[in-house]
C-alpha positions in Angstrom: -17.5 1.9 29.2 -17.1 -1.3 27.4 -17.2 -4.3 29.3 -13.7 -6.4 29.2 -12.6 -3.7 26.7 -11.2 -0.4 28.7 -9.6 -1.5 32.0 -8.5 1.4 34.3 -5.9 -0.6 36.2 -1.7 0.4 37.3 -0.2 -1.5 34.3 2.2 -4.2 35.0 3.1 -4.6 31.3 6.8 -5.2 29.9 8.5 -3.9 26.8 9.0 -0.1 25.3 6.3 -0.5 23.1 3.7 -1.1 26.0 5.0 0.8 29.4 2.6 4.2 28.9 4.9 6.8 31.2 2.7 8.4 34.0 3.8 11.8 35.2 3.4 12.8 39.0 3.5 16.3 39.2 0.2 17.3 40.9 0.4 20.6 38.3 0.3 18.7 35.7 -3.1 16.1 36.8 -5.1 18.1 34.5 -6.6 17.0 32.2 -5.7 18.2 28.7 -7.9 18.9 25.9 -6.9 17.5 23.0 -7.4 18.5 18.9 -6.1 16.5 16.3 -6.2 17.9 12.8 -5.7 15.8 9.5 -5.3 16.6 6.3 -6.2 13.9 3.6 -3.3 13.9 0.6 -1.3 16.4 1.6 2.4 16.0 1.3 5.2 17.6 3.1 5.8 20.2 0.9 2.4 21.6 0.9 3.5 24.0 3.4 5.2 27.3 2.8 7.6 26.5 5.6 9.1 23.7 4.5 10.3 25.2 1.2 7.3 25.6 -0.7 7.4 29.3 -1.8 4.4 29.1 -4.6 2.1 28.4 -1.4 0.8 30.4 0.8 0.2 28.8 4.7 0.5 31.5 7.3 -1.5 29.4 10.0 0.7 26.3 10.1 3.7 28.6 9.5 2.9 30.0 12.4 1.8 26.9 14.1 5.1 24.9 13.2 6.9 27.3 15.2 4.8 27.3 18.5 5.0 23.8 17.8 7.4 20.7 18.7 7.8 19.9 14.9 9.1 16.4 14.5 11.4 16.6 11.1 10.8 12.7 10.5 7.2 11.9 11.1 6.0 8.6 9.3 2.3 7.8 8.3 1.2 4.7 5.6 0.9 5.1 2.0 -2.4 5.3 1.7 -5.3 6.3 4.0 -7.5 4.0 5.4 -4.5 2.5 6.7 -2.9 5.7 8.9 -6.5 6.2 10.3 -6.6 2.5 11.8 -2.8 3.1 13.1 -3.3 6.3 14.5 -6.8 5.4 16.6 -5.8 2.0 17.7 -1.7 2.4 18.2 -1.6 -1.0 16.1 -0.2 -1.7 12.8 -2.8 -1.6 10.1 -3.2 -5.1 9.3 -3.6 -6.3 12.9 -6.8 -4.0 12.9 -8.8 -5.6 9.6 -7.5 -3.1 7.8 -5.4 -3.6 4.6 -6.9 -1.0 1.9 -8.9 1.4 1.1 -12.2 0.1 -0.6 -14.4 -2.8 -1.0 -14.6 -3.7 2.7 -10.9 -3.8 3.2 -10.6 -0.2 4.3 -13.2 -1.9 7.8 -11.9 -1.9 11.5 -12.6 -4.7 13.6 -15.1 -3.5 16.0 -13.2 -5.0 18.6 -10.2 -2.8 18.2 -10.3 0.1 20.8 -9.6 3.6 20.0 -7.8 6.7 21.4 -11.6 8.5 21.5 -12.6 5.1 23.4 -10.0 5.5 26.1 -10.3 9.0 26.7 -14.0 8.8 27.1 -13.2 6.4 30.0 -11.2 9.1 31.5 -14.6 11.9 31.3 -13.4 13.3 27.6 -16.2 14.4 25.4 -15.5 12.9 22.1 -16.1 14.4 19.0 -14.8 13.6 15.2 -15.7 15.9 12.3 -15.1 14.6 8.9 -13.3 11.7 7.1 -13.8 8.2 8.9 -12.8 6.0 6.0 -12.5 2.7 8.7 -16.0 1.0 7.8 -19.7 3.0 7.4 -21.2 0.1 8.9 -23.5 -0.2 12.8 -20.5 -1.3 15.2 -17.7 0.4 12.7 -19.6 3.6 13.1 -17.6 6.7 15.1 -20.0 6.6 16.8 -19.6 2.8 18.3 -16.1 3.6 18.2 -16.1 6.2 20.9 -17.3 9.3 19.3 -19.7 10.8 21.4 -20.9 13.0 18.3 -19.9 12.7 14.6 -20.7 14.6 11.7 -18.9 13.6 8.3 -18.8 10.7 6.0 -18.0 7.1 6.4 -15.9 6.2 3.0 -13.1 7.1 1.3 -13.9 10.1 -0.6 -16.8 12.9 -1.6 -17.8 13.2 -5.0 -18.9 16.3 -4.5 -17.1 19.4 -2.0 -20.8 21.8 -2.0 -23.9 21.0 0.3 -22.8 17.4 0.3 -24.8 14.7 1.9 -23.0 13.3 4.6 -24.0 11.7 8.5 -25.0 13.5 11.8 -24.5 10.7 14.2 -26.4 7.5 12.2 -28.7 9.8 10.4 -28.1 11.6 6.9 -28.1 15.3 6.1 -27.0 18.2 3.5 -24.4 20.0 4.5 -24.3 23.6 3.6 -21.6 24.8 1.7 -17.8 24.1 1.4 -16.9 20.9 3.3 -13.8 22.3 4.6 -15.7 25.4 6.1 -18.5 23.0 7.1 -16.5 20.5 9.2 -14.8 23.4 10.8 -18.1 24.9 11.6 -18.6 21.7 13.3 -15.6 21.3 15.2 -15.5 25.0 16.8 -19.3 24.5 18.0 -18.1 21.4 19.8 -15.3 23.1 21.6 -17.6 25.6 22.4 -20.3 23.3 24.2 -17.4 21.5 25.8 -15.0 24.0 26.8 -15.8 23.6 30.4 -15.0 19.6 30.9 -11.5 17.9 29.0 -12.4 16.9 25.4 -10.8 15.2 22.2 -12.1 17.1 19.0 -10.9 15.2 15.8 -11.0 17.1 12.7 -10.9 14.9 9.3 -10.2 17.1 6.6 -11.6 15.4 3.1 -8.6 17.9 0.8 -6.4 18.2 -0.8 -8.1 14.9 -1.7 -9.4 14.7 -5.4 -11.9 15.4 -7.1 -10.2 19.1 -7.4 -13.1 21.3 -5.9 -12.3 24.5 -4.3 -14.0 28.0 -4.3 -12.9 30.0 -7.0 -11.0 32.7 -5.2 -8.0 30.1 -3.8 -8.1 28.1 -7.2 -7.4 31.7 -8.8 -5.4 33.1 -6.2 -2.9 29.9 -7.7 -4.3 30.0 -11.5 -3.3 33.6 -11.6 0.3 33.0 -10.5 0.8 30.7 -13.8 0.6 27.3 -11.5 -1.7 24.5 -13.7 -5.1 23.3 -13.0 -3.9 20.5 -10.7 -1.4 22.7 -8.6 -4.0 25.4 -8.1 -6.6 23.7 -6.9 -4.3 21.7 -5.0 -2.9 24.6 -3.1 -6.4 26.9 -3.3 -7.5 23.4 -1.3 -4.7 23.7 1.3 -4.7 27.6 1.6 -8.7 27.4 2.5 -7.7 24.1 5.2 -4.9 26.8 6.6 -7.8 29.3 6.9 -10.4 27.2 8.5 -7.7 25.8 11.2 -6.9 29.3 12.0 -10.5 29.7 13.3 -9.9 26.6 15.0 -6.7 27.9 16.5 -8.7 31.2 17.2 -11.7 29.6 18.9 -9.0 27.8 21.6 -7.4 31.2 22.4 -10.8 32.9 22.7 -12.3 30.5 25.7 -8.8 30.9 27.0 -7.6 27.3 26.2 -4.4 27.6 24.8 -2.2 26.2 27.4 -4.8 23.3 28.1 -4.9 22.0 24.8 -2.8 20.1 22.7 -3.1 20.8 19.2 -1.9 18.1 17.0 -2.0 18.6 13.0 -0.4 16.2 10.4 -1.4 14.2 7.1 -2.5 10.6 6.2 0.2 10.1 3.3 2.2 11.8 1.1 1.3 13.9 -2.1 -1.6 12.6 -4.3 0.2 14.3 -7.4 3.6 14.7 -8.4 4.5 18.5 -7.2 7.6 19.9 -4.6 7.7 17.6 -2.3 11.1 18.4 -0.8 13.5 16.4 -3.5 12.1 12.8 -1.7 11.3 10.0 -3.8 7.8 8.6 -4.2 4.3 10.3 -3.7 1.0 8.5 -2.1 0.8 5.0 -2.3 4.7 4.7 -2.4 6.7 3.1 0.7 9.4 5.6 -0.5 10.2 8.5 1.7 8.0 10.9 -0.2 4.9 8.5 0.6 5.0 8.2 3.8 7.0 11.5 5.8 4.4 13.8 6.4 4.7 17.1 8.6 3.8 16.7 12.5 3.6 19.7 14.8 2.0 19.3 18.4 1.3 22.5 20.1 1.2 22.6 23.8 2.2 26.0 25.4 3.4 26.2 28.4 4.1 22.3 28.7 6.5 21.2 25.6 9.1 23.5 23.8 8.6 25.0 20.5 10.8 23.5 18.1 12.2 20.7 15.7 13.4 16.7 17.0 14.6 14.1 14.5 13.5 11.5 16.6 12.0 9.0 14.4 7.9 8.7 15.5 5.2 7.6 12.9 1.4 7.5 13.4 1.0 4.2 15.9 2.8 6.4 18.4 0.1 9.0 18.9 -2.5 6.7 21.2 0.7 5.7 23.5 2.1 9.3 23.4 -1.3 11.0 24.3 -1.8 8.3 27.1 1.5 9.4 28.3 1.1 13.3 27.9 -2.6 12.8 29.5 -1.5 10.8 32.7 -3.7 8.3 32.0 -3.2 4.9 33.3 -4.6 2.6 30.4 -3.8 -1.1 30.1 -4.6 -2.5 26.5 -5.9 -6.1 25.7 -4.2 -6.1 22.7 -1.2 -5.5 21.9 0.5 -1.7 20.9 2.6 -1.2 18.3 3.4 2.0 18.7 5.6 3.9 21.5 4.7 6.2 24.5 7.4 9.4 23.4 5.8 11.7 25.6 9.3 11.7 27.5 11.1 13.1 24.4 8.1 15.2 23.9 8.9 17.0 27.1 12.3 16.7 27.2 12.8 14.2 29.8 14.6 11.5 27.2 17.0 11.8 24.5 16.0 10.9 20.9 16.8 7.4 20.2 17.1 5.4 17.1 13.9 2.7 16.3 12.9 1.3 13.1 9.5 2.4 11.0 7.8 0.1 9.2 5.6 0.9 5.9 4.0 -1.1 3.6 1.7 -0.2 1.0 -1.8 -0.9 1.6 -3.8 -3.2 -1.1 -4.3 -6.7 -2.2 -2.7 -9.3 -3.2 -0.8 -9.0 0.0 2.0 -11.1 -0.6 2.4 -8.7 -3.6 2.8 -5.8 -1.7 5.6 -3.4 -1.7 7.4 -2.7 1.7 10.2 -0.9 3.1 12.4 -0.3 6.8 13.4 3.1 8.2 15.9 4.0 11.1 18.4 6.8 11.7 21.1 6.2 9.1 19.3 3.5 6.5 16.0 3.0 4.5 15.4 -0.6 3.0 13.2 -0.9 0.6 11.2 -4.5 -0.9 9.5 -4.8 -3.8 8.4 -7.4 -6.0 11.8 -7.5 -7.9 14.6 -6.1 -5.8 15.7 -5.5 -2.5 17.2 -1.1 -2.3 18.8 0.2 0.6 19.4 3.6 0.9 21.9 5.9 3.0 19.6 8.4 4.3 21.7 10.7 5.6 23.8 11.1 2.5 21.4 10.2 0.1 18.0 11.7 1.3 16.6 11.6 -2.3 17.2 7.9 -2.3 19.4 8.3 -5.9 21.3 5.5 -5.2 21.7 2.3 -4.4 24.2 0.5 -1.9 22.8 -2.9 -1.0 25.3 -4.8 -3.3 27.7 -3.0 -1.4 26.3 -3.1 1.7 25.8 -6.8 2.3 25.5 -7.3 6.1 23.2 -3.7 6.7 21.2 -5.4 4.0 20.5 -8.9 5.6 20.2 -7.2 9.0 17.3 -5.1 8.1 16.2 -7.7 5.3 15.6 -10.1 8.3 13.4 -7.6 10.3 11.4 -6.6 7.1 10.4 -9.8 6.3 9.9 -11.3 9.9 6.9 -8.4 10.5 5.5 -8.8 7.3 5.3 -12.7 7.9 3.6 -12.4 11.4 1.3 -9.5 10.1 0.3 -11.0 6.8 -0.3 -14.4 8.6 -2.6 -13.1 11.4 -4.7 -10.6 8.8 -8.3 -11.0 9.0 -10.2 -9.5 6.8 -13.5 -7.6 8.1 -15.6 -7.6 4.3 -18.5 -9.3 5.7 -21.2 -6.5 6.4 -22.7 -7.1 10.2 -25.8 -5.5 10.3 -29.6 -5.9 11.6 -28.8 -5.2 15.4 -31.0 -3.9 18.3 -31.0 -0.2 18.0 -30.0 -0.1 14.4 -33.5 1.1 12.9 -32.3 1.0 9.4 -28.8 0.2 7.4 -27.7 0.9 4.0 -26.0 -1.0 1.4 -23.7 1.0 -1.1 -23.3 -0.9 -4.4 -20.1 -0.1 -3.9 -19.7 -3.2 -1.2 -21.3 -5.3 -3.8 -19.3 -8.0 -6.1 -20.9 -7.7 -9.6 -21.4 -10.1 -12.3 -21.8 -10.0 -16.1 -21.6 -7.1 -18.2 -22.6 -4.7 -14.9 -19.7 -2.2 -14.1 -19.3 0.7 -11.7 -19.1 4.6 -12.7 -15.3 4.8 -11.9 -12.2 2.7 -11.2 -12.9 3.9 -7.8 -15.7 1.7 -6.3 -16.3 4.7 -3.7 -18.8 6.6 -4.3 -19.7 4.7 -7.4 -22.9 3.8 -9.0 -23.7 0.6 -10.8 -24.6 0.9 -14.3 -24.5 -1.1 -18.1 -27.4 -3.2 -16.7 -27.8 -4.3 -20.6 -27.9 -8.0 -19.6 -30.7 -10.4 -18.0 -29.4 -12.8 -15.3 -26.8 -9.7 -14.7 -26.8 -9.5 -10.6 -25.0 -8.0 -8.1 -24.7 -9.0 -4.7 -24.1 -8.4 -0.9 -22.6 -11.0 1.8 -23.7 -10.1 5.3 -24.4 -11.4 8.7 -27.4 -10.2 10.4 -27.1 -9.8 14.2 -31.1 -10.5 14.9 -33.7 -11.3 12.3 -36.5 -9.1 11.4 -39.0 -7.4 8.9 -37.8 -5.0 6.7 -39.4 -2.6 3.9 -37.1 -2.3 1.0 -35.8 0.3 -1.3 -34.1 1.0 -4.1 -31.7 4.1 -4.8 -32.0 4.8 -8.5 -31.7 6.6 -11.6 -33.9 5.5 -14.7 -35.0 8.3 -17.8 -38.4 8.0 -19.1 -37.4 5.9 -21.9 -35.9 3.2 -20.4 -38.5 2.3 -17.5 -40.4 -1.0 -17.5 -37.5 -3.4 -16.5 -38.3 -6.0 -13.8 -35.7 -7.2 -11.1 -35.6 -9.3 -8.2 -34.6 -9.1 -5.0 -33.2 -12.2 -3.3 -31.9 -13.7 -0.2 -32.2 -16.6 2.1 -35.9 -16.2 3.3 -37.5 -15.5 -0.2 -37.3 -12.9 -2.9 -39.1 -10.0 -4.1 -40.0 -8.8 -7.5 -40.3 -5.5 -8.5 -40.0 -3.3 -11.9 -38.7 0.3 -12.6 -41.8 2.1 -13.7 -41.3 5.9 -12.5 -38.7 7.4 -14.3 -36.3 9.9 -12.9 -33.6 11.6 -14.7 -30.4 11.4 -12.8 -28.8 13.8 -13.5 -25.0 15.1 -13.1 -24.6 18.1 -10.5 -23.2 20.9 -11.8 -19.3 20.3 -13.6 -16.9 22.5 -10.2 -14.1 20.3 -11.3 -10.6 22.1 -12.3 -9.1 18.8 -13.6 -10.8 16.3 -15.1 -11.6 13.7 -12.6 -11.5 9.6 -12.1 -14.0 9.6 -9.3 -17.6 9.0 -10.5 -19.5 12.1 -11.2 -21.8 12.9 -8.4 -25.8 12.5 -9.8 -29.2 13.0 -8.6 -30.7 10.0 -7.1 -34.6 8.7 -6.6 -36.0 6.2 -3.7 -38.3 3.8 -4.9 -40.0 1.1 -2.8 -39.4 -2.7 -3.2 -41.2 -4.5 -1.1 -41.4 -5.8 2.7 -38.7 -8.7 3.6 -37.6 -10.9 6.1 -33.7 -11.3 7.4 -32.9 -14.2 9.5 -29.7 -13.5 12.1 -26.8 -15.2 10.8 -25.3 -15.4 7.2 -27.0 -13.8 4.6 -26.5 -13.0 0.9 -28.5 -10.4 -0.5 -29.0 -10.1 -4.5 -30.4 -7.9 -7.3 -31.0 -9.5 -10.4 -32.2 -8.2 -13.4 -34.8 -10.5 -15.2 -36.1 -8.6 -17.6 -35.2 -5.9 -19.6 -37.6 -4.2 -21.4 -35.1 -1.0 -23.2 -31.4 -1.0 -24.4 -30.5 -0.3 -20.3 -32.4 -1.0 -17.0 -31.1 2.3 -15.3 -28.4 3.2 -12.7 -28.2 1.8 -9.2 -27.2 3.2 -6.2 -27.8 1.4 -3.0 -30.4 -0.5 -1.4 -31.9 0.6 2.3 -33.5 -1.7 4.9 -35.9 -0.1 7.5 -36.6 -2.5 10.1 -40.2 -2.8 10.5 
């Protein structure tokens, strides 16, 4: 348990948005096991049963209708975003979060989790996937309550086959599909835990570009006459619906259905434009195509099959589960999100709230916003100020703020009062904390490094990028950190340099001294095998070589950490990857 953190206390709190219900029954002190499935860029129409006829989706079909299906679920636009909302219960900013790259995509490590509380309460904790809320020591699953975690830290793969990814704080290569992979993972660790209460999170990486899916579900589409995009987009969410059917499977087979909530949803809406039920907008947008997403929970014997239009978006789903768990929790920091465990079960009525979205990048003043309730949807963007009839508009075709003055002003007022206290209290989390007790070694990604010069990444997307154009001496890149205790560390270099282009010298600096060091042993990096179906914007995934710098010191406290070139002896230097410190 974590000291001043996790209080098990009888809560004493005020306001809807803090009272967690507690049930009495004695039937019902149990606790429930709990799986939580999410997909990453799947929209609302990527399911069969919601109108989608050119997809096929028996399992969550199937599962929608053991399920209490809430019509009008709301996530962010983007994904970093909906994973800080949904472990903490807190809107995104308040967590350090505000993107998706770059450090902005980090959790304060002080923010507690839903996999932290239920630990407290004797959960085994496992996640299985996408993290995408920091890679760093304390950002780590597991520092953030995962017992065991087996995935990756950023915001995408650039490759979907016997991918390198983490077992706890130490790397592997996965074997096969990731989708099939991650299951694998999850259904082993309901198997060792099926015997004590457990939270098994499963991050699903599709339909997330690039477009990488075996060849039978991209055909299965292809051969229908649906385009590249579309068929690996659905071939990607027909393989998902197979793998959580052996999920689903593994729960009946230990005899856990009716003690274990299933929950299964998405972290924003579309990534391309495709059926998406008539709404307007797709990921990124704070329309009501970018940021409704489908939400079933499954819980037989204890909540009714079905559909609710109550209103519920992702910062509900710590509260709720606190509720449905009967566990008394008391928070340090203030929840956003509301306890509906009573409308889960049919105890209260559906009422009306409002949902806030906002799209997730910087500038953030510049950042487009919007305001949902029952009848209305506002909507703020750098130029105008929409409102929307819901209800009689669902497509959001036109607009009646002009004519709708005082609805306007009313939610107008709301709007920007949040966004005021949020954007005002954001704190970044871009500095890299690294260097602690127990950390034996820590990496750092060029893609958390500001670049200089002509030096440029592989992509528009710094994740999972590589540095390259290294044409230019006095070129650097660099790394701001603070280091937790000081050490010795030996140094290397993740590369990529082709025999005729060795010989370049660099240095290595920071605050103690520097280190010199050339590329002498070439290695070809090369490009893994082309298993894209649409040209992608991602960097290309490569071969990469470790090379040794050199031994350093770190002293605890700020440090900036740099790779220069100062000499170069061809047309290019090479390709760089990362740096790695192993403390000594």
């Amino acid at each position: 348990m974590r000291t001043g953190r996790n209080r098990l206390f009888p809560i004493y709190l005020t306001g809807a948005a803090a009272v967690f219900s507690t049930c009495s029954s004695p039937s019902e002190n149990a606790k429930p096991n709990i799986v939580i499935i999410l997909a990453d860029d799947m929209g609302w129409g990527d399911i069969n049963a919601n109108g989608n006829n050119l997809i096929e989706t028996p399992v969550l079909n199937s599962l929608k209708t053991e399920s209490l299906s809430f019509e009008r679920f709301y996530v962010c636009p983007l994904s970093a975003p909906t994973r800080a909302e949904m472990l903490t219960g807190r809107y995104f900013l308040r967590t350090g979060v505000s993107s998706v790259t770059r450090g902005y995509e980090n959790m304060r490590t002080d923010e507690v989790t839903i996999a932290e509380v239920l630990k407290d309460n004797g959960y085994a904790t496992g996640c299985f996937g996408k993290w995408h809320n920091g890679r760093y020591f304390l950002q780590h699953p597991n520092r953030q309550g995962f017992d065991e975690y087996v995935g990756f830290p950023v915001g995408h793969l650039g490759y979907y086959y016997d991918a390198f990814l983490m077992k706890n704080d130490d790397e592997i290569k996965s074997d096969g599909y990731t989708t099939d992979y991650f299951t694998d993972q999850a259904v082993r660790f309901i198997e060792r835990n099926s015997d004590n209460p457990f939270l098994c999170f499963v991050s699903y990486n599709v339909p997330h570009s690039p477009f990488q899916v075996p060849e039978k579900y991209f055909s299965k589409y292809n051969l229908k006459g649906l385009d590249s995009t579309a068929s690996s987009v659905f071939g990607m969410v027909d393989n998902m619906d197979e793998n959580i059917g052996r999920i689903l499977e593994k729960i009946e087979g230990l005899d856990l259905s009716e003690s274990t909530i299933v929950i299964f949803f998405s972290d924003n809406g579309p990534n391309t434009d495709r059926y998406n039920g008539g709404m307007k907008g797709r990921k990124g947008s704070v329309d009501e195509g970018g940021v409704r997403v489908p939400f079933y929970l499954r819980w037989p014997g204890k909540v009714k099959p079905g559909t609710t239009g109550q209103l519920a978006q992702d910062i509900d789903i710590l509260p709720t589960l606190v509720g449905l768990c009967n566990i008394r929790y008391e928070p340090e920091k203030p929840v956003d999100g509301i306890d509906l465990s009573g409308v889960i079960k049919g105890k209260k009525k559906p009422f009306d709230r409002y949902i806030f979205s906002r799209q997730g990048n910087q500038v953030l003043e510049n950042c487009n916003s919007s305001l949902r309730n029952d009848r209305f949807r506002l909507v703020l963007t750098r130029k105008d100020t929409l409102l929307y009839d819901m209800k009689n508009d669902p497509e959001q075709k036109n607009d009646i703020a002009g004519r709708n003055p005082e609805t306007t002003g009313q939610l107008l007022a709301k709007l920007v009062k949040l966004n005021e206290e949020l954007v005002s209290g954001y704190e970044p989390v871009t500095t890299i904390e690294a260097g602690f007790p127990g950390e034996n070694k820590f990496t750092l990604p060029v893609q958390d490094a500001s670049l200089s010069g002509k030096i440029t990444y592989s992509s528009i997307h710094p994740n999972q990028s590589h540095t390259e154009n290294w044409i230019q001496e006095s070129d650097s890149i660099f790394w701001k950190l603070n280091i937790n205790t000081a050490g010795t560390y030996k140094v290397e270099l993740q590369y990529g340099c082709p025999a005729g282009m060795t010989g370049s010298r660099f240095q290595l600096n920071n605050s103690f001294g520097s280190v010199a060091f050339n590329i002498d042993d070439p290695f070809e990096s090369v490009i893994l095998p082309d298993r894209d179906y649409v040209k992608r914007s991602e960097s290309v995934e490569r071969t990469w070589k470790w090379m040794d710098i050199g031994i350093i010191k770190l002293n605890s406290g700020s440090e900036i950490i740099t790779i220069k070139l100062i000499e170069k002896k061809k047309d290019e230097a090479g390709l760089i990857k990362a740096v790695r410190f192993t403390r000594l």
